[in-house]
N, C-alpha and C positions, 0 to 999 in steps of 0.2 A: 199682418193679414194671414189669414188662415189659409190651409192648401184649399177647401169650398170654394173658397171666395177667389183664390188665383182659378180655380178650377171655372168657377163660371163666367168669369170675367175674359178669359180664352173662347168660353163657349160663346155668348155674348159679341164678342170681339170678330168672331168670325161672321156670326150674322151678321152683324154691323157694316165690317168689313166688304161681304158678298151683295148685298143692300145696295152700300154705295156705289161699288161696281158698278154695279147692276144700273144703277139712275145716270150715271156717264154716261154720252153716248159715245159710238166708235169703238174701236180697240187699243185697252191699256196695255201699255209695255212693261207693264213692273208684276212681278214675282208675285205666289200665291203668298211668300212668309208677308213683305210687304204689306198686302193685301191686308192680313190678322194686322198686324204691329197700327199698322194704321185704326184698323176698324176695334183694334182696344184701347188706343188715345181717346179716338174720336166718341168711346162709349164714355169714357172716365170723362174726358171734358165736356161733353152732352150731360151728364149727369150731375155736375157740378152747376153748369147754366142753370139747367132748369131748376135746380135746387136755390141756385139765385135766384128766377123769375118765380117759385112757387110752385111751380106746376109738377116736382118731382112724385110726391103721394098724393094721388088719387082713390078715391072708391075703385073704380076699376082699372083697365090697363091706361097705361102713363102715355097715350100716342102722341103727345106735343112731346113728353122728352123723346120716346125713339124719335121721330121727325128732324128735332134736334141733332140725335147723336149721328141720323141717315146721312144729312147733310154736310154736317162735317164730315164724315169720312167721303164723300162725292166728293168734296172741297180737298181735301186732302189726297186723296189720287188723281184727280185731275190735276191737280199741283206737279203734285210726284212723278204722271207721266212727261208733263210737261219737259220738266226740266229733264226724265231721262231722254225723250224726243230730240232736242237740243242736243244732248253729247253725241248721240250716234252717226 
């Protein structure tokens, strides 16, 4: 992978990332890095789904894979807070 591709895949990840935040409701207890690390999984494996299901190239923007990738990262921090929840 090229430095672009790490470069937008960070970039990406954070939206991602702030996205799924954002669709939780309540207050997460886990870290902004968290946050990215998550919402750049949940890009790379949103991206691969919909590239299963078809739906990754589109004419226009791809909103069933972001939809996708939103979700899993909501799924993903809501996890993540959970279990930090629990230890404290």
């Amino acid at each position: 992978m090229e430095i672009s591709g790490i470069i937008s895949a960070v970039i990406i990840g954070i939206v991602i990332g702030v996205l799924g935040r954002l669709v939780v409701p309540g207050r997460q207890h886990i870290g902004v890095l968290v946050t990215i690390l998550v919402g750049i999984l949940a890009a790379l494996l949103g991206s691969a789904i919909a590239t299963g299901l078809g739906v990754a190239d589109t004419d226009g923007p791809d909103w069933i894979e972001w939809l996708i990738q939103i979700a899993l990262a909501a799924l993903g921090i809501a996890a993540l807070d959970r279990t930090r929840g629990r230890r404290h």
